[in-house]
C-alpha positions as CSV (number, residue, x, y, z in Angstrom):
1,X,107.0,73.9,121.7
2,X,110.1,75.8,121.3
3,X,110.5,78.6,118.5
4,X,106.0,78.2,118.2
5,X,105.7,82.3,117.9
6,X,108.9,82.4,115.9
7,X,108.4,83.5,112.5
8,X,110.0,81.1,110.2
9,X,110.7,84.2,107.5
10,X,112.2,86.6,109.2
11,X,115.5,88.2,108.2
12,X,118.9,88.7,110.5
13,X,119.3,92.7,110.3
14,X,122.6,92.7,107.9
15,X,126.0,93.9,109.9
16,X,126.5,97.5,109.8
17,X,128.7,98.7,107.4
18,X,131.6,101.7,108.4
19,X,130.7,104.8,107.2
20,X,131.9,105.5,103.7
21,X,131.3,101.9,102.5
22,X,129.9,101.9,99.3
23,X,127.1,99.7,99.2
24,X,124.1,99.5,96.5
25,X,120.2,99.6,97.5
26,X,118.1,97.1,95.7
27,X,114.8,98.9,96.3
28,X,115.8,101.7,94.3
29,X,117.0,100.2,90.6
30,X,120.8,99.3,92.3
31,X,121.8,102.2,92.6
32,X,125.1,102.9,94.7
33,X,125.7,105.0,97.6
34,X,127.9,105.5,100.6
35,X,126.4,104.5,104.4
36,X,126.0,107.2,106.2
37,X,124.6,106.3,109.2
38,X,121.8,104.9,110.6
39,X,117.8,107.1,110.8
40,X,115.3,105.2,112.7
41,X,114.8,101.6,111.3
42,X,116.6,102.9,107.3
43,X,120.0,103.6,106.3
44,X,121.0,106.8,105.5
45,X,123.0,106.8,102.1
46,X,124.5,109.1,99.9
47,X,125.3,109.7,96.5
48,X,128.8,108.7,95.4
49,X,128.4,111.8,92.7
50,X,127.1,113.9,95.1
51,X,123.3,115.3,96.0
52,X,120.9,114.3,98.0
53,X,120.8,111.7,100.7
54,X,118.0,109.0,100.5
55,X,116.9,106.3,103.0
56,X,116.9,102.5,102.3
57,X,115.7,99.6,104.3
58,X,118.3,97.7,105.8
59,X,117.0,94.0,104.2
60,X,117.2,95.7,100.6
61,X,121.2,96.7,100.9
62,X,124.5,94.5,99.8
63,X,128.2,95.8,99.8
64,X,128.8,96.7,96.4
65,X,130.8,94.7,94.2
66,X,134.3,95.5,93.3
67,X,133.0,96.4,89.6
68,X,129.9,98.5,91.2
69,X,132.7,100.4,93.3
70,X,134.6,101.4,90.5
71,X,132.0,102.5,88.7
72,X,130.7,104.7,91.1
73,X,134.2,106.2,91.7
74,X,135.1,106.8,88.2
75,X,131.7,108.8,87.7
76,X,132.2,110.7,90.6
77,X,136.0,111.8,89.6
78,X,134.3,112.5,86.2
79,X,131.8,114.7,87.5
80,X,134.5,116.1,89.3
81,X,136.4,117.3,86.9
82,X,133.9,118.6,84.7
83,X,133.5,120.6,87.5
84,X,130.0,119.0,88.8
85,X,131.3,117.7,92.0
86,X,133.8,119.4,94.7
């Protein structure tokens, strides 16, 4: 019978974003990063603020909402010109 082995709950991959796109990582509280690029079977994403890359599995990451982008970029021009960010 066709699609027998096919597991009925599997999940497309999501598109790749362009690097730079802000997107947010469920797994980790919402929190919003830029795509970096891809490591293995995880995202790589950074920090709108600045600091530390982390990894996130692809299933767990959405494009961040217009608010969420916002957000992000206002904290990081704040940190910036507290002088926290370059």
């Amino acid at each position: 019978m066709y699609g027998e082995n096919a597991c009925p709950n599997a999940q497309r991959p999501p598109d790749l974003p362009a690097p730079g796109t802000l997107v947010v990582d469920t797994g980790r509280g919402d929190r919003v990063g830029e795509f970096c690029g891809v490591v293995g079977p995880c995202w790589s994403l950074r920090p709108v603020g600045g600091g530390a890359a982390w990894e996130a599995e692809p299933h767990r990451v959405r494009l961040a909402l217009l608010i969420e982008q916002l957000r992000a970029r206002t904290a990081r021009l704040n940190a910036r010109s507290r002088g926290e960010v370059l």
